[in-house]
C-alpha positions in Angstrom: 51.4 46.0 23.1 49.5 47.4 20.4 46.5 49.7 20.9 42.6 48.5 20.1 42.3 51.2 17.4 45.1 49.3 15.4 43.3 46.2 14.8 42.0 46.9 11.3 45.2 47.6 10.5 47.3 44.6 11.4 44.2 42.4 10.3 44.6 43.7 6.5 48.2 42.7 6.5 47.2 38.9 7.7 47.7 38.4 3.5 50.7 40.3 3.4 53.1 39.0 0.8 56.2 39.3 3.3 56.6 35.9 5.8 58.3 39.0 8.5 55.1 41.3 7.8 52.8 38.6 8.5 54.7 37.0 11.7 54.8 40.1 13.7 50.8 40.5 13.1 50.6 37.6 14.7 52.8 38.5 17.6 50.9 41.8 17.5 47.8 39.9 17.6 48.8 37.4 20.2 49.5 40.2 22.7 46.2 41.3 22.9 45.6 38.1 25.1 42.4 37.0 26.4 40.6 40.1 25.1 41.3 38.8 21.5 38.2 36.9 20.5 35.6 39.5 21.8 37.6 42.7 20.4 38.1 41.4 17.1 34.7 40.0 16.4 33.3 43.0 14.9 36.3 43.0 12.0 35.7 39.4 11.2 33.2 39.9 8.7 35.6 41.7 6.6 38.5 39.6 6.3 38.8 37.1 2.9 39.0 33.4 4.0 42.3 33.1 4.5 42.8 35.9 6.8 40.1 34.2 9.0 41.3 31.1 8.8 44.9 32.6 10.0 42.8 34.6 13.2 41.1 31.2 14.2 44.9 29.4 14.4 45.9 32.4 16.7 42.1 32.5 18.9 42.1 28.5 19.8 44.7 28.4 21.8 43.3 32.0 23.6 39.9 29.8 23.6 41.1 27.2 25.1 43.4 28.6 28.0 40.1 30.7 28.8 37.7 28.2 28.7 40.2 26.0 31.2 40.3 28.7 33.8 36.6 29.3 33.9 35.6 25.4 33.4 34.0 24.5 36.4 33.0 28.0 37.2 29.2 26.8 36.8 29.3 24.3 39.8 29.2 27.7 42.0 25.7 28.9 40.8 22.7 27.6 43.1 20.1 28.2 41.3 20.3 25.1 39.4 18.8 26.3 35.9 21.9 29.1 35.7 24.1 26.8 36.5 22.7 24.2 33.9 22.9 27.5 31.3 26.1 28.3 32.4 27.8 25.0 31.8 26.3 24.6 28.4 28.1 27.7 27.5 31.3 26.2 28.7 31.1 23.3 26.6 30.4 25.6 23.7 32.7 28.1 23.7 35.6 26.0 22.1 33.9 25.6 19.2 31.8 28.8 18.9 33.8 31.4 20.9 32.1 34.3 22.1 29.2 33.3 20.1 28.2 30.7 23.1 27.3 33.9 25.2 24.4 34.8 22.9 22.9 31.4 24.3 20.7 33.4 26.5 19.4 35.9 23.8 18.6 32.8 21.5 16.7 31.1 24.4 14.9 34.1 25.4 13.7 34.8 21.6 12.2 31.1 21.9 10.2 31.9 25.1 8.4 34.9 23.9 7.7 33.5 20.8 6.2 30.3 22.8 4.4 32.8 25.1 2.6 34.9 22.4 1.6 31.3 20.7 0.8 29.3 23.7 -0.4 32.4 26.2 -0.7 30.2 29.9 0.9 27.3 27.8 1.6 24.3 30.3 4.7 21.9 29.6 2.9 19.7 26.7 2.7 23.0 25.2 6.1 23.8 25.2 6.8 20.2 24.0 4.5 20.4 21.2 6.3 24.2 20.2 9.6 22.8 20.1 9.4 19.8 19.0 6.1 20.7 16.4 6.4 24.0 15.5 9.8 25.0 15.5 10.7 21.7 14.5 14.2 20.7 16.7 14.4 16.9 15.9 17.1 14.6 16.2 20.4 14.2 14.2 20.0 12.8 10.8 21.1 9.3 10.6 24.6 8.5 10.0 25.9 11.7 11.2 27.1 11.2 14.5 29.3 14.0 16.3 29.9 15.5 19.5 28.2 18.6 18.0 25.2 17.2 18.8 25.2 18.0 22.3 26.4 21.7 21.8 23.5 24.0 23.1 24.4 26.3 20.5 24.9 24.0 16.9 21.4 22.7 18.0 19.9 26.0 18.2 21.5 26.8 14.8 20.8 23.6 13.3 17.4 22.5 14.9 19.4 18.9 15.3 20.4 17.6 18.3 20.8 15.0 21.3 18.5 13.5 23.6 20.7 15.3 26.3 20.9 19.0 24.2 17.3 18.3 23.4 15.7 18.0 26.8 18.5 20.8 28.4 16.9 23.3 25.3 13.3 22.5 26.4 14.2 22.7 30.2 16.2 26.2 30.1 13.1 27.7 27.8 10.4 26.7 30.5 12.5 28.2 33.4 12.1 31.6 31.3 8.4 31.1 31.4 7.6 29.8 34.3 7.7 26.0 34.0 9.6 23.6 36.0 11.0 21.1 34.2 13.9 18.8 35.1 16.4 16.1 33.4 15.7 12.3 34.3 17.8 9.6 32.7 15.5 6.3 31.9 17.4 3.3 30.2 19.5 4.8 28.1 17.0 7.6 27.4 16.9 11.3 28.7 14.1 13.0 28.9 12.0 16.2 30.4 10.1 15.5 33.4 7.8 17.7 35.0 4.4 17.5 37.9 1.1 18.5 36.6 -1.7 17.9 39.5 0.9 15.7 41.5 1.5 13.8 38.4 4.6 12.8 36.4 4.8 13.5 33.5 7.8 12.5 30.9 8.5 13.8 27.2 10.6 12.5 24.5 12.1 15.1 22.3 13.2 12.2 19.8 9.2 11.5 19.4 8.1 15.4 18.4 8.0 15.8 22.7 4.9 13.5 22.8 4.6 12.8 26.4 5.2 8.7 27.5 2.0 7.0 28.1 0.3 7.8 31.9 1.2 3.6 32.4 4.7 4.1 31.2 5.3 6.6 34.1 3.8 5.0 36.6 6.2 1.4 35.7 9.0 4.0 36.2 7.9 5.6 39.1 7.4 2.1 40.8 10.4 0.7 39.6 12.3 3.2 41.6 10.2 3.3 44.5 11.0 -0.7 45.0 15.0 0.6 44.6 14.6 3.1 47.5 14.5 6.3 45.5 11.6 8.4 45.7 10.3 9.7 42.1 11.3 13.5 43.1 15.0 12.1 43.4 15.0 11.0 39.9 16.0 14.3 38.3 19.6 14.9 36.8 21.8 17.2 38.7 23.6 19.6 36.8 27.3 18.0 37.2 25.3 14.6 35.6 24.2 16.1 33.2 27.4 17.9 31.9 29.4 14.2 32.7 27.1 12.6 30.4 27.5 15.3 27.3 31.9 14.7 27.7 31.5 10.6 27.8 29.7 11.2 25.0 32.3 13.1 23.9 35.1 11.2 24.2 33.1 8.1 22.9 32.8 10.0 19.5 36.2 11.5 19.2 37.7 7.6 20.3 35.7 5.6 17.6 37.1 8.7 15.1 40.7 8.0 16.4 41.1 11.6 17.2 43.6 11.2 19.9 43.8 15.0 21.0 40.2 16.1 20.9 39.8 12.7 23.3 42.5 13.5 25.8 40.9 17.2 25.7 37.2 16.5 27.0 38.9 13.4 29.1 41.2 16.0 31.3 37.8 17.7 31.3 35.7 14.9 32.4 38.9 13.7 35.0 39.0 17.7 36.5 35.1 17.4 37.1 34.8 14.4 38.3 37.8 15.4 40.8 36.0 18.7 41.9 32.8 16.7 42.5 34.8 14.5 44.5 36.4 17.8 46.5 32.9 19.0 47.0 31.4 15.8 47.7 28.5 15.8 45.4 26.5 12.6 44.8 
């Protein structure tokens, strides 16, 4: 196995004009395992187009096999908001690699720049900051993809999913103090939060207005009359993460992109079978 310190080196022959030079880089390259994609990251800047687009053929496999044994690693966190956090890095690291890990740094940037512009800023605040000031929205019409529920494309591209929307306003407020949860409403999922032993509800796909005080209290009562007290409505985390891979798989089937489907289904399947195991609602 080749040492660290030879990196640069085999990654300036990924052009080489001999097919042998080139194939044992990449058997160099491969041996470094699972420590590939975080070693290499700081040499990736230098390398010409091709050469990168080589290094991704050999880091998406590595990805992939990584991302499998550490899938469902999330469902072992108790506080809930870590686990939420956790997850949403799972489900990003296929397509950003070790750039999912810098979810926390992003989301930490975001609270302090709420706190200096909201100082004791309550969850309408936050709405209004996120929604208002720095302007995440939903996806442009007519470009549907799966992307739109990665935590980490929406922080990039300020576009996103109801689901990625409400997650990226929930996981801010933890960091400053403001309990919010996830609550699906017919076909809609939104933040939800108690002010003064009120509801209250926000849609991120209406600049994080909050629903009308009458429109809570219809869905408050609704659920009352089915048994389920208005505390209960929230999301758990394993819903939440369930609902981002149907969505998945609904994107990848209507684009007849058989192997991205049977990727996020086997995920979906292994999920739902560990829920199952662990007898989660």
């Amino acid at each position: 196995m080749p040492d660290r310190k030879d990196l640069p080196f085999l990654l300036s022959l990924l052009e080489d004009d001999s097919y042998d030079v080139r194939n044992e880089v990449l058997k160099a390259l491969s041996s470094f395992g699972t420590e590939l994609p975080e070693i290499v990251k700081p040499y990736t800047a230098q390398l010409e187009p091709y050469s990168l687009e080589v290094l991704e053929d050999i880091l998406t496999p590595i990805r992939q096999e990584e991302a499998e044994e550490n899938w469902l690693e999330w469902l072992d966190i108790v506080n809930q908001k870590q686990s939420l956090e956790y997850a949403l890095i799972q489900l990003s690291y296929l397509e950003y690699g070790s750039d999912a890990y810098l979810l926390g740094e992003d989301l930490d940037e975001l609270a302090d720049r709420f706190e200096r512009m909201y100082p004791n800023g309550k969850a309408a605040d936050l709405m209004e900051f996120l929604f208002q000031k720095e302007n995440f929205r939903s996806p442009l019409e007519g470009t549907e993809s799966h992307l739109h529920d990665n935590i980490i494309f929406v922080l990039r591209t300020r576009r996103g999913s109801q689901v990625a929307l409400s997650c990226l306003a929930i996981l801010v407020g933890w960091r400053v103090n403001l309990d919010l949860e996830g609550v699906m409403i017919q076909g809609n999922f939104m933040a939800m939060t108690y002010e003064d032993q009120k509801m209250l509800m926000f849609n991120s796909f209406n600049k994080g207005k909050p629903l009308a005080r009458a429109s809570v209290m219809y869905i408050e009562e609704a659920f009352r009359r089915n048994q389920v007290p208005p505390q209960e409505m929230k999301a758990e985390v394993h819903e939440i993460v369930m609902q981002i891979l149907k969505s998945s798989v609904d994107i990848h089937h209507r684009r007849g992109q058989k192997e991205a489907v049977r990727s996020y289904i086997d995920r979906y399947q292994a999920l739902l079978a560990e829920i199952n195991e662990r007898g989660l609602k």
